[in-house]
C-alpha positions as CSV (number, residue, x, y, z in Angstrom):
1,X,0.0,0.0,0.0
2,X,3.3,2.0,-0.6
3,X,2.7,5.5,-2.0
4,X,-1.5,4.6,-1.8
5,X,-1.9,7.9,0.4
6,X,-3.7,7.7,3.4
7,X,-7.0,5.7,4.1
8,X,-9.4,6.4,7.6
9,X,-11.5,3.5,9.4
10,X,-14.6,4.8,11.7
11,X,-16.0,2.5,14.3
12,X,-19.1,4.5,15.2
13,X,-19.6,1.8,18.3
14,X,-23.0,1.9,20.2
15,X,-21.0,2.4,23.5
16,X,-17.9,4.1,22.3
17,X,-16.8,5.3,18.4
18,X,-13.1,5.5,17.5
19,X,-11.1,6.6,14.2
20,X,-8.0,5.6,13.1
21,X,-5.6,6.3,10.0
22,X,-3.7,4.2,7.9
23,X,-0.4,6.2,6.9
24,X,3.4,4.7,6.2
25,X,2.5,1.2,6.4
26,X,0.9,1.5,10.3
27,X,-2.4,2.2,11.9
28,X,-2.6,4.7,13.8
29,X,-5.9,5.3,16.1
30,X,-6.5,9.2,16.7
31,X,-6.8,10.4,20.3
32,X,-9.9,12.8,20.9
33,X,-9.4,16.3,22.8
34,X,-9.2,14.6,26.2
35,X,-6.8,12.3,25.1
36,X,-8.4,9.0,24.9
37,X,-8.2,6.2,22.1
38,X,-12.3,5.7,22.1
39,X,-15.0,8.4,23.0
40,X,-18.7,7.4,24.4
41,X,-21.4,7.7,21.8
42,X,-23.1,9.9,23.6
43,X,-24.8,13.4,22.6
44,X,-26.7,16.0,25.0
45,X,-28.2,19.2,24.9
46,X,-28.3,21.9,27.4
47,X,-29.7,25.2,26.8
48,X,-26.8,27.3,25.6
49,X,-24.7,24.1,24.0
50,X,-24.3,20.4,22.1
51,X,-22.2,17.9,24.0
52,X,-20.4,15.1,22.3
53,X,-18.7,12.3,23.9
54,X,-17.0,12.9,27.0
55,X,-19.1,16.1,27.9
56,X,-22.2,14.4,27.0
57,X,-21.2,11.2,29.0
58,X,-20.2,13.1,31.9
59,X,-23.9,15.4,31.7
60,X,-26.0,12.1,31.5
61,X,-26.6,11.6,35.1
62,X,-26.7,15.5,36.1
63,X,-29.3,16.2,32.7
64,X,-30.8,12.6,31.4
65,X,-34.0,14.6,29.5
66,X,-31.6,16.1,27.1
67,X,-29.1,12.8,26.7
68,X,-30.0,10.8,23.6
69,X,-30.6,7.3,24.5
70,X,-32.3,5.8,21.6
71,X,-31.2,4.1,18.4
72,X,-32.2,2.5,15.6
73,X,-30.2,1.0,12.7
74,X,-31.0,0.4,8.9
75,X,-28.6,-2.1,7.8
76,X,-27.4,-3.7,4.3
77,X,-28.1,-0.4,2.5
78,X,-26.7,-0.7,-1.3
79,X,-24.4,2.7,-2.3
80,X,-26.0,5.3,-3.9
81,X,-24.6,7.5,-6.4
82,X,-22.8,10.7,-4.5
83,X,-25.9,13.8,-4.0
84,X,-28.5,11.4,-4.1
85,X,-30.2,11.1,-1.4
86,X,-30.7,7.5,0.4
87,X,-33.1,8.1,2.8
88,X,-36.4,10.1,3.4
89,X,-36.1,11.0,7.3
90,X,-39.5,12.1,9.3
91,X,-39.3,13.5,12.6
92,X,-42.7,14.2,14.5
93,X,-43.5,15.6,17.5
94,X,-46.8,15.8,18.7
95,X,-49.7,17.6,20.9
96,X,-48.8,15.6,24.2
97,X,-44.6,15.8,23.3
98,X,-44.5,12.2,22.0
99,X,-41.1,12.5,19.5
100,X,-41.5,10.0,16.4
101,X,-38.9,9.3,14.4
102,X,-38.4,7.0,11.3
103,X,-36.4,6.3,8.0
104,X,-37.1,4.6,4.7
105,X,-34.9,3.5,2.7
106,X,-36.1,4.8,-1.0
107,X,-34.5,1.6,-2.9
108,X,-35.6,-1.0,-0.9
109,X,-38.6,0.8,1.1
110,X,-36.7,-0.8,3.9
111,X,-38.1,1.3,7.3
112,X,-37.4,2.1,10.6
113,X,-38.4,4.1,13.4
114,X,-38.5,4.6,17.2
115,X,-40.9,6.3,19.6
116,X,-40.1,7.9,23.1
117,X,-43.3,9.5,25.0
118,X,-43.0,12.8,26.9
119,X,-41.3,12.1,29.6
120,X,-38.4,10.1,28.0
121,X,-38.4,7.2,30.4
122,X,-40.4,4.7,28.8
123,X,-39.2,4.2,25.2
124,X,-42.3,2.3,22.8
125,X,-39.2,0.3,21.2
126,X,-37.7,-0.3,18.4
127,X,-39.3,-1.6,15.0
128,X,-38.5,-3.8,12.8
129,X,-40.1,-3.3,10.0
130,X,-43.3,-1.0,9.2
């Protein structure tokens, strides 16, 4: 892979996410601002900010109501060609502050969603398929 440039691997980890760089025949895995090899996949929100990793991890207990918690995943997706889009995203909130969220895969009408009610502790699940 002599004189191939460089190439970039992303483990976007449900727990922790990592990156790491191929350059002069060695992998090398890229330390985040505090330091560490691996940062938690966490997100949060406060009123003034976004928190990623660390910061968010560190807020959870402190703020939980603005701490992302849910996931879903679509998997197997084919490539698209670059601009197109692959997905039609919908995120609904409504009257009583129930937060709807889904995706659809346009070539294989493949969806997904997830549903938290208003007061984010009991999540409606995950499905499958719609």
């Amino acid at each position: 892979m002599a004189g191939a440039g460089h190439a970039i691997g992303i483990d976007l980890g449900t727990t922790y996410s990592c990156v790491a760089v191929w350059q002069h025949d060695n992998i090398e895995v890229i330390v985040n601002d505090q330091g560490n090899r691996t940062t938690p996949s966490y997100v949060a929100f406060t009123n003034t900010e976004r928190l990623i990793g660390d910061a968010a991890y560190n807020l959870v207990i402190r703020n939980p109501t603005n701490t992302i918690f849910g996931e879903f995943c679509l998997n197997d997706i084919p490539p698209a060609p670059q601009g197109v889009p692959k997905f039609d995203t919908c995120f609904d909130i409504d009257e009583n502050g129930i937060l709807s969220v889904s995706a659809e895969d346009r070539s294989t009408g493949q969806k997904k969603g997830i549903t938290f009610n208003s007061d984010r502790r009991n999540c409606e699940g995950i499905e499958t398929l719609i």
